[in-house]
Residue frames as qw, qx, qy, qz and C-alpha x, y, z in Angstrom:
[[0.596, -0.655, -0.006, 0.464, 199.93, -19.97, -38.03],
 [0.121, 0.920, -0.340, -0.152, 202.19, -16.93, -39.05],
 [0.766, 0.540, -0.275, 0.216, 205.44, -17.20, -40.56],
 [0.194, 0.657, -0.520, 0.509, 207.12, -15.95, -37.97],
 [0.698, -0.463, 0.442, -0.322, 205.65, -18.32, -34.93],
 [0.972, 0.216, -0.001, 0.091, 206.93, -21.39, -37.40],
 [0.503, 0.675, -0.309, 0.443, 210.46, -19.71, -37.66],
 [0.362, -0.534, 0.622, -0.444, 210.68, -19.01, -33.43],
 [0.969, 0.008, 0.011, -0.247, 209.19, -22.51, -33.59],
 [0.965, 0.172, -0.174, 0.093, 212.05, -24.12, -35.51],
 [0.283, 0.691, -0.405, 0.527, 214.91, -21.80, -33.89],
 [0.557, -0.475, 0.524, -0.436, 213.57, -22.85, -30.05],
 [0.981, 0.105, 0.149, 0.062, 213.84, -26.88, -31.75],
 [0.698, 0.441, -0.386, 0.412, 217.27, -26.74, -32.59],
 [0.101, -0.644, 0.582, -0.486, 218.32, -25.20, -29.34],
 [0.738, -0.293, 0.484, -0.369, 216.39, -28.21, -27.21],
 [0.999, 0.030, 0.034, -0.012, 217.69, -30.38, -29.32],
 [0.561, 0.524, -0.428, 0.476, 221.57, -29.34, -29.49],
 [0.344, -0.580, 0.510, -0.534, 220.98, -28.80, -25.34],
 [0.876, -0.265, 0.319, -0.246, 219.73, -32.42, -25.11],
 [0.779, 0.375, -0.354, 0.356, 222.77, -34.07, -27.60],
 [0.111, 0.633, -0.478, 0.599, 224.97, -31.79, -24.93],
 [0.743, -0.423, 0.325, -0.404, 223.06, -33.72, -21.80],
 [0.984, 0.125, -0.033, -0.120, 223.14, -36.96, -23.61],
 [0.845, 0.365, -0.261, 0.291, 227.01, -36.79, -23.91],
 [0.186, -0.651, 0.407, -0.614, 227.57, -35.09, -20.61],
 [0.795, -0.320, 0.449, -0.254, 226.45, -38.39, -19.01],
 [0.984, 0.082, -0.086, 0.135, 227.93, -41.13, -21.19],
 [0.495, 0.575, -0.414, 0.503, 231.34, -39.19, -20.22],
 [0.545, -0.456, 0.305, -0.634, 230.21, -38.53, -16.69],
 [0.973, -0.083, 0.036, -0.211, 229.52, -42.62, -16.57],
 [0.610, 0.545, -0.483, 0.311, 233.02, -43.08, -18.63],
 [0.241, 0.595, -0.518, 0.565, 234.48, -41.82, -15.73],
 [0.818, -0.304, 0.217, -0.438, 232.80, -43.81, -12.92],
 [0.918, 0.333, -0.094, -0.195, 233.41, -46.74, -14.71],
 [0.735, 0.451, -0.328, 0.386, 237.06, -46.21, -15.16],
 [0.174, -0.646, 0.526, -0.525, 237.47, -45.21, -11.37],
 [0.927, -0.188, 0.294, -0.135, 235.41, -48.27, -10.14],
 [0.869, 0.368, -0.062, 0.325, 238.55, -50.05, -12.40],
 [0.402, 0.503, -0.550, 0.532, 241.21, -48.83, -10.57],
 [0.633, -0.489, 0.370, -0.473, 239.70, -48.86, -7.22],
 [0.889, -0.229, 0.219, -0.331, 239.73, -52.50, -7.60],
 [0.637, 0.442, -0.442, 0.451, 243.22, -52.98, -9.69],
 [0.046, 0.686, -0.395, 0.610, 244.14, -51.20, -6.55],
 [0.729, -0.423, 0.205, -0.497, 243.03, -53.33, -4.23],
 [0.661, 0.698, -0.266, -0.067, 244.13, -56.01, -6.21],
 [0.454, 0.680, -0.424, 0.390, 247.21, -55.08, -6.53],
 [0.300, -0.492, 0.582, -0.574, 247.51, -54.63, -2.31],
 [0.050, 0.169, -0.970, 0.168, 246.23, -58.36, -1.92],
 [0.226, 0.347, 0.808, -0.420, 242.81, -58.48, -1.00],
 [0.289, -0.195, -0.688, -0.636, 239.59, -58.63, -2.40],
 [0.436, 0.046, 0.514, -0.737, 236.15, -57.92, -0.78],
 [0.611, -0.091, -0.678, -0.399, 233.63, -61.15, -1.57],
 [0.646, -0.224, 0.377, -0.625, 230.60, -62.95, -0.17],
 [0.141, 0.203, -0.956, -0.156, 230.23, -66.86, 0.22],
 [0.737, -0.216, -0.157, -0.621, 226.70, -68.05, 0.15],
 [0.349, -0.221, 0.890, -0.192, 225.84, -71.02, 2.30],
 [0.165, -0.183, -0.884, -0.397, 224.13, -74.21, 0.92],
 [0.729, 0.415, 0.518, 0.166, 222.14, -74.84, -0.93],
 [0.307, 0.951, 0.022, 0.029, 222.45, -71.42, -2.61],
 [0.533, -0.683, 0.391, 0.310, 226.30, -71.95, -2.20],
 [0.812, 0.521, 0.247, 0.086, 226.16, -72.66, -6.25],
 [0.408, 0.852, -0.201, 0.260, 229.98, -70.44, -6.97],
 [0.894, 0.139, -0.158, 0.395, 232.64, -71.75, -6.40],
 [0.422, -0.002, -0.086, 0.903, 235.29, -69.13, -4.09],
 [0.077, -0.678, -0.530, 0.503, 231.99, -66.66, -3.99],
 [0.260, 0.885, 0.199, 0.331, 231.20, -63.05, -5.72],
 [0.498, -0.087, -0.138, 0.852, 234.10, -60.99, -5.66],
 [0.018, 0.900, 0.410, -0.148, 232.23, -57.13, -5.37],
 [0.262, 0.466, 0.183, 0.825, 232.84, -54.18, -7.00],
 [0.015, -0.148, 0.307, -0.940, 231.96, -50.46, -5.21],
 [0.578, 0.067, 0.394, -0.711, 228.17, -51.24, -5.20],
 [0.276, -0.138, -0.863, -0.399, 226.13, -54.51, -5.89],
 [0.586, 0.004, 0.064, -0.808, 222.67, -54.81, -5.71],
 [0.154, 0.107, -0.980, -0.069, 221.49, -58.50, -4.53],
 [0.585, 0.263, 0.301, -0.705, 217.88, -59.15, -4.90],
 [0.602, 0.260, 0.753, -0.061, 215.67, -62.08, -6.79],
 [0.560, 0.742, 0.137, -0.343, 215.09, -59.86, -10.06],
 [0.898, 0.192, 0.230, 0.323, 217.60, -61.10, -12.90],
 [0.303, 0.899, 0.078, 0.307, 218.62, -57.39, -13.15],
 [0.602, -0.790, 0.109, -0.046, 220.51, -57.39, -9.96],
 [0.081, 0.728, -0.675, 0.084, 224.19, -57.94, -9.45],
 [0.008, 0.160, -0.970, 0.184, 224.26, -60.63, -7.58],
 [0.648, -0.036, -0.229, -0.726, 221.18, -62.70, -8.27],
 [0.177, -0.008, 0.933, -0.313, 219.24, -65.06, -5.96],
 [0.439, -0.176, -0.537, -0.699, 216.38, -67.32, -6.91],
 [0.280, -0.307, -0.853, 0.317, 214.62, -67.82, -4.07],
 [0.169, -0.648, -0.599, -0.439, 211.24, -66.75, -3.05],
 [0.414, -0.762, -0.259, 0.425, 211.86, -65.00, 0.92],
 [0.343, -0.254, 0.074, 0.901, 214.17, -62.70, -1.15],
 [0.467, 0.740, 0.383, -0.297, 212.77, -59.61, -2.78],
 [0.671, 0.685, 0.175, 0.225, 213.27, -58.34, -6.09],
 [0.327, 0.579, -0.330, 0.670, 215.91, -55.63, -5.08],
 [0.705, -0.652, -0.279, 0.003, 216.55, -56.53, -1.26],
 [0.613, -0.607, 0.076, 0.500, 220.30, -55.03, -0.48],
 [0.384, 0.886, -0.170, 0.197, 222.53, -53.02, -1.52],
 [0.731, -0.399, 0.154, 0.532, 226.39, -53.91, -0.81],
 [0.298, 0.923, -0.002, 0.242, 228.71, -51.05, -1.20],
 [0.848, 0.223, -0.195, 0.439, 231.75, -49.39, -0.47],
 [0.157, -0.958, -0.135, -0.198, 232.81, -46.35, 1.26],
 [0.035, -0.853, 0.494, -0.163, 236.24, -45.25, 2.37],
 [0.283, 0.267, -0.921, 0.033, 237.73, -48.84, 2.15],
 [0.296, -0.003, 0.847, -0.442, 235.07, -50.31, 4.39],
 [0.117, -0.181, -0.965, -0.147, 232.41, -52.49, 3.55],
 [0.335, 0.093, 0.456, -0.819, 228.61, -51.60, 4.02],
 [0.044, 0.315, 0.912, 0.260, 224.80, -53.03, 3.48],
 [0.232, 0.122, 0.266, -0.928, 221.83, -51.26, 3.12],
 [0.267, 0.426, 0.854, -0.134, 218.22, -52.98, 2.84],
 [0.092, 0.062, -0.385, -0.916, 216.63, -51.53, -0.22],
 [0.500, -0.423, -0.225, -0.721, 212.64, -50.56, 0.65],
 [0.748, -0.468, 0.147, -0.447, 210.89, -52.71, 3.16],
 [0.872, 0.008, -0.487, 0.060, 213.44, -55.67, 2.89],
 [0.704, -0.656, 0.195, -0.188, 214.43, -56.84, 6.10],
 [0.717, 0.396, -0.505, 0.271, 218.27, -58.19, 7.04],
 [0.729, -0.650, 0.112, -0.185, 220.16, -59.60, 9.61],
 [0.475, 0.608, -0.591, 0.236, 223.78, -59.55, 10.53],
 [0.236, 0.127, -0.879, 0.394, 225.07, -62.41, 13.07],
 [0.302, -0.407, -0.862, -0.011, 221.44, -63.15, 13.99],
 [0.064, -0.722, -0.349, 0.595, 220.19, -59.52, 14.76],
 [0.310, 0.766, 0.561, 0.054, 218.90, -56.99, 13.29],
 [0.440, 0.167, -0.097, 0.877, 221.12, -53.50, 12.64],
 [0.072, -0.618, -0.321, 0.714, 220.54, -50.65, 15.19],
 [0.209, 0.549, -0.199, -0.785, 220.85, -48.23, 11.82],
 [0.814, 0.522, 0.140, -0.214, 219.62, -48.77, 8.22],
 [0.226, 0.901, -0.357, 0.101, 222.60, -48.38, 7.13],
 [0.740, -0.620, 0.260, 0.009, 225.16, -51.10, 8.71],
 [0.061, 0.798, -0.589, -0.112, 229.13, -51.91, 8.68],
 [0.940, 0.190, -0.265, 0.101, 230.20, -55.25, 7.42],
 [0.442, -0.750, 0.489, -0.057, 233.11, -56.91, 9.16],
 [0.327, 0.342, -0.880, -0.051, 235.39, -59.68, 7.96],
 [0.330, -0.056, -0.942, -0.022, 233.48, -63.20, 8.28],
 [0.387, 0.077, 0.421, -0.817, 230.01, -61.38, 9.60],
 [0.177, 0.273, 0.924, 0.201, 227.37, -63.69, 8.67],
 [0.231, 0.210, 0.042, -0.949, 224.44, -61.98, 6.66],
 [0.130, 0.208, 0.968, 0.059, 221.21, -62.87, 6.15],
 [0.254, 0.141, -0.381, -0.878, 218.58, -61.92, 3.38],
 [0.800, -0.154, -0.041, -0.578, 215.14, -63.77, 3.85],
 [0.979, 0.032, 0.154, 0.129, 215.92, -68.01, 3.91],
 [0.669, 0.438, -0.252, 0.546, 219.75, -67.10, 2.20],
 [0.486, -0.825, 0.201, 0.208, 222.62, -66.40, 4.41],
 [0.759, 0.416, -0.115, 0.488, 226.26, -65.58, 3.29],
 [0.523, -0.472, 0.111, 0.700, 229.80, -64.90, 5.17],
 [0.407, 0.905, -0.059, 0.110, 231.39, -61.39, 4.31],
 [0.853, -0.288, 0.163, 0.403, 235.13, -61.68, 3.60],
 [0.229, 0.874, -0.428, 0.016, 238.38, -60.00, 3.07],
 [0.978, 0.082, 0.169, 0.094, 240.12, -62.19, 1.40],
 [0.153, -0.621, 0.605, 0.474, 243.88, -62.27, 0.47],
 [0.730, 0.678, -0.071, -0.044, 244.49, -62.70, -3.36],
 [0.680, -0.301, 0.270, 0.611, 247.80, -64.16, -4.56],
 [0.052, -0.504, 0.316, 0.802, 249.83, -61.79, -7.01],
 [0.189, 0.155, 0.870, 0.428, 248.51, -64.05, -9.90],
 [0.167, 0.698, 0.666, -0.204, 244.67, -63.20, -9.43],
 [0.156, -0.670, -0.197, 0.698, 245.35, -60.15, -9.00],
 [0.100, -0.233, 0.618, 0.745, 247.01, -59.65, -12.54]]
């Protein structure tokens, strides 16, 4: 090869690599800032008394006061998951719990199948309610808004 297809060579490598450093630190700030909203969202909340959390029933009732949730958790049998169940009717990634303008939602993540107060949701997509009972193969757990004293909160 010419001298001069090495030289464009090493001049088009320094740009793709000084564009991917520029990606690479466009997202770990980009995350930063997720991160440090999901942390106030939930000081805020906090702060106002309440606290969105789920209370497994037995057996699988194994925490004490339940998972308190953050803006999105991901509850499914795989060890990767937020909120991790070991039980075989669940799948690996089977829900998504989330947030959305202060309200509560679930969403069934691929073919998994759920059921809120012993039916099925009209949409994929469905609205949690204080003390709705939800159910994820064989596991069921109450959603709650819960008051928090000032202490927790802190």
């Amino acid at each position: 090869m010419p001298a001069n297809a090495y030289s464009l060579m090493t001049l088009v490598m320094r740009y793709v690599f000084v564009v991917g450093i520029l990606y690479i630190l466009w997202r770990i700030i980009y995350h930063s800032l997720n991160e440090y909203q999901e942390l106030r969202r939930a000081v805020h909340w906090l702060q106002g008394g309440y606290a969105r959390h789920i209370e497994f029933l037995p057996p699988y009732d194994t925490r004490e006061g339940g998972y308190v949730l953050v803006r999105s958790n991901l509850i499914g049998r795989s060890p990767r998951c937020d909120i991790y169940i070991d039980d075989k009717s669940v799948r690996r990634k089977h829900a998504l719990l989330f947030e959305r303008r202060g309200e509560g939602y679930i969403k069934p993540k691929g073919r998994a199948k759920i059921w809120i107060n012993g039916a099925r949701p009209a949409k994929r997509t469905a609205l949690l309610h204080d003390g709705d009972l939800v159910k994820l193969g064989d596991v069921e757990f109450h959603y709650r808004l819960r008051r928090v004293a000032r202490k927790e909160a802190q």
